[in-house]
C-alpha positions as CSV (number, residue, x, y, z in Angstrom):
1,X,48.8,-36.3,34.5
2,X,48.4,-37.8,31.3
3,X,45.1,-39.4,31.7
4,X,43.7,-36.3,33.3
5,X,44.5,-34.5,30.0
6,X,42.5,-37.1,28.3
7,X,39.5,-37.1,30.5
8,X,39.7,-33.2,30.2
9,X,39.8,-33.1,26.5
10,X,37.3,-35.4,26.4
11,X,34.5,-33.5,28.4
12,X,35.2,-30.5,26.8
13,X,34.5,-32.5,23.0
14,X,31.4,-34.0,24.8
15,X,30.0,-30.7,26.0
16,X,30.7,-28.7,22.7
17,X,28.3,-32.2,20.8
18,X,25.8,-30.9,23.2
19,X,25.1,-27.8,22.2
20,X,21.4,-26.5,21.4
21,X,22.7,-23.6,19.3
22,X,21.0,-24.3,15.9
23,X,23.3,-24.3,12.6
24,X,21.7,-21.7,10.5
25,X,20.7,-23.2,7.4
26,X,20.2,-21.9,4.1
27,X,16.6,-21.5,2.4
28,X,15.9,-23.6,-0.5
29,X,15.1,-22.4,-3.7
30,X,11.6,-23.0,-3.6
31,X,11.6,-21.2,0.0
32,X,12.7,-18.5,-1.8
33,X,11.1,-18.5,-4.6
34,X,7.6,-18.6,-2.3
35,X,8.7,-16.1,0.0
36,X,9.8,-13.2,-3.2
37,X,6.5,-13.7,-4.4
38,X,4.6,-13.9,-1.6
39,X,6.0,-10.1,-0.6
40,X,6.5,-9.0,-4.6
41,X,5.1,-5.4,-4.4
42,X,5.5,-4.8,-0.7
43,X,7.8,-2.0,1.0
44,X,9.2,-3.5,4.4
45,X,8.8,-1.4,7.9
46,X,10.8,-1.5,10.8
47,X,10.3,-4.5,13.0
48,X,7.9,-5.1,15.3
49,X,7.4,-6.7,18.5
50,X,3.8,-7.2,18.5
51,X,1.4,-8.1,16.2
52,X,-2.7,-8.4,17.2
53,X,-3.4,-11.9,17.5
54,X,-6.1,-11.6,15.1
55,X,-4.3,-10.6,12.6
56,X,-2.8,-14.5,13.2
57,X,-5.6,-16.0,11.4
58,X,-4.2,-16.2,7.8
59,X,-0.5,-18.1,8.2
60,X,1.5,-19.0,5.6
61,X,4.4,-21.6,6.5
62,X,7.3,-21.0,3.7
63,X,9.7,-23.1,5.3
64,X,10.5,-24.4,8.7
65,X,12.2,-21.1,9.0
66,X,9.7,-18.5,7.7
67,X,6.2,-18.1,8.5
68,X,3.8,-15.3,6.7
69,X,1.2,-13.4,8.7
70,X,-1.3,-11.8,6.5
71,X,-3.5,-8.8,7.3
72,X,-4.9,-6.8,4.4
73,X,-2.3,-4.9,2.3
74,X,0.2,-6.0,5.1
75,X,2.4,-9.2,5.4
76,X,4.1,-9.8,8.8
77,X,7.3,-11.8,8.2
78,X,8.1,-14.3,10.7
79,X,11.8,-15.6,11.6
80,X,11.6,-17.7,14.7
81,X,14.4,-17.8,16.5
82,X,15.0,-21.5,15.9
83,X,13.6,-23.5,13.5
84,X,9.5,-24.7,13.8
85,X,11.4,-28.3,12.6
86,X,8.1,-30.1,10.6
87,X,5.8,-27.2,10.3
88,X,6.7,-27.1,6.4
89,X,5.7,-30.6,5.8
90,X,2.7,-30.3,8.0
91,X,3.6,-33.3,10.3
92,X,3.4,-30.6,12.5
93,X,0.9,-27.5,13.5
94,X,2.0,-24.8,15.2
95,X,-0.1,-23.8,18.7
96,X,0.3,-20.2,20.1
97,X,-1.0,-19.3,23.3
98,X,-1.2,-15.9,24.7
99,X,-1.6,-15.7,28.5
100,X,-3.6,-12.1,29.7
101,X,-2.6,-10.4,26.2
102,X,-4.4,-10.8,22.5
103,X,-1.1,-10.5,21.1
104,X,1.8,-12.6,19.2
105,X,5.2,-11.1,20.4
106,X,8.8,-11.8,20.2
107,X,10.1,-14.2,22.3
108,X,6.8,-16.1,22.5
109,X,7.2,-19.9,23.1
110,X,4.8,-21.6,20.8
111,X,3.9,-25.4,21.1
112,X,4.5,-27.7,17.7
113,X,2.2,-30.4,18.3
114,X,2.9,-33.9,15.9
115,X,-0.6,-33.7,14.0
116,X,0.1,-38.1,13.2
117,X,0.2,-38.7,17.1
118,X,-1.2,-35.8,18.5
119,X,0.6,-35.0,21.0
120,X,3.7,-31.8,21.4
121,X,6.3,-32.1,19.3
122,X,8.2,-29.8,20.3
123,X,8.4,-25.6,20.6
124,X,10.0,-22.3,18.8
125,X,10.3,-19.1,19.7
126,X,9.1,-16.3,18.1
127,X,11.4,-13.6,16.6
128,X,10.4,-10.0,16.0
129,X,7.4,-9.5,13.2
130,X,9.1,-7.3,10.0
131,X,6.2,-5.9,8.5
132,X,5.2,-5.8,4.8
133,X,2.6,-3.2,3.3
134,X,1.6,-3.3,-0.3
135,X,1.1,0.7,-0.7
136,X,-2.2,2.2,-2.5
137,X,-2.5,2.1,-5.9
């Protein structure tokens, strides 16, 4: 009875160390420091699910965490919902695919691929897209 206890207990600690939940961590300074400017003078909307695709083609990475979509007066904030780990030190690029849509949208998978060997690195998953405008002067 004993030893069952034990082999019991110790499942259950060797399940809970296997957990893919990600611990939230806090932005640096710098990350926020880059991301206050970077959206200085802009009024945020409601999220969004979608965003054109071509409105992809100017990304700013601010952190592993935060990636910037700009389009004109408006920034499209970025929180995936884990962390793109070594886009912010570009050892990694980030590869989004869209399959029959021209769109970036919540819940997309997107490929990391290692830029040193060149091959996947790993993926994240897109969060909603808060947008950003900076309003006419």
């Amino acid at each position: 009875m004993r030893i069952s206890g034990l082999v019991t207990a110790g499942a259950s600690a060797m399940l809970l160390s296997c957990s893919s939940t990600p611990v939230a961590e806090a932005p640096s300074p710098k990350a926020q420091k880059d991301l206050a400017e970077a959206l200085a003078g802009h009024v945020q909307g409601p999220p969004m699910r979608c965003i054109r695709n071509y409105r992809s083609n100017i990304m700013e990475v601010i952190d592993d965490d935060t990636i910037l979509f700009r389009d004109g007066r408006t920034i499209y904030l970025q929180k995936p919902r884990n962390s793109c780990f070594g886009i912010a030190n570009h050892s990694r690029t980030l590869v989004t695919r869209q399959f029959g849509t021209t769109d970036l949208c919540d819940g997309d998978i997107n490929r990391l691929v290692d830029l040193s060997a060149g091959f996947q690195g790993g993926a994240c998953v897109f969060g909603p897209f808060v947008p950003y405008t900076k309003p006419k002067s």
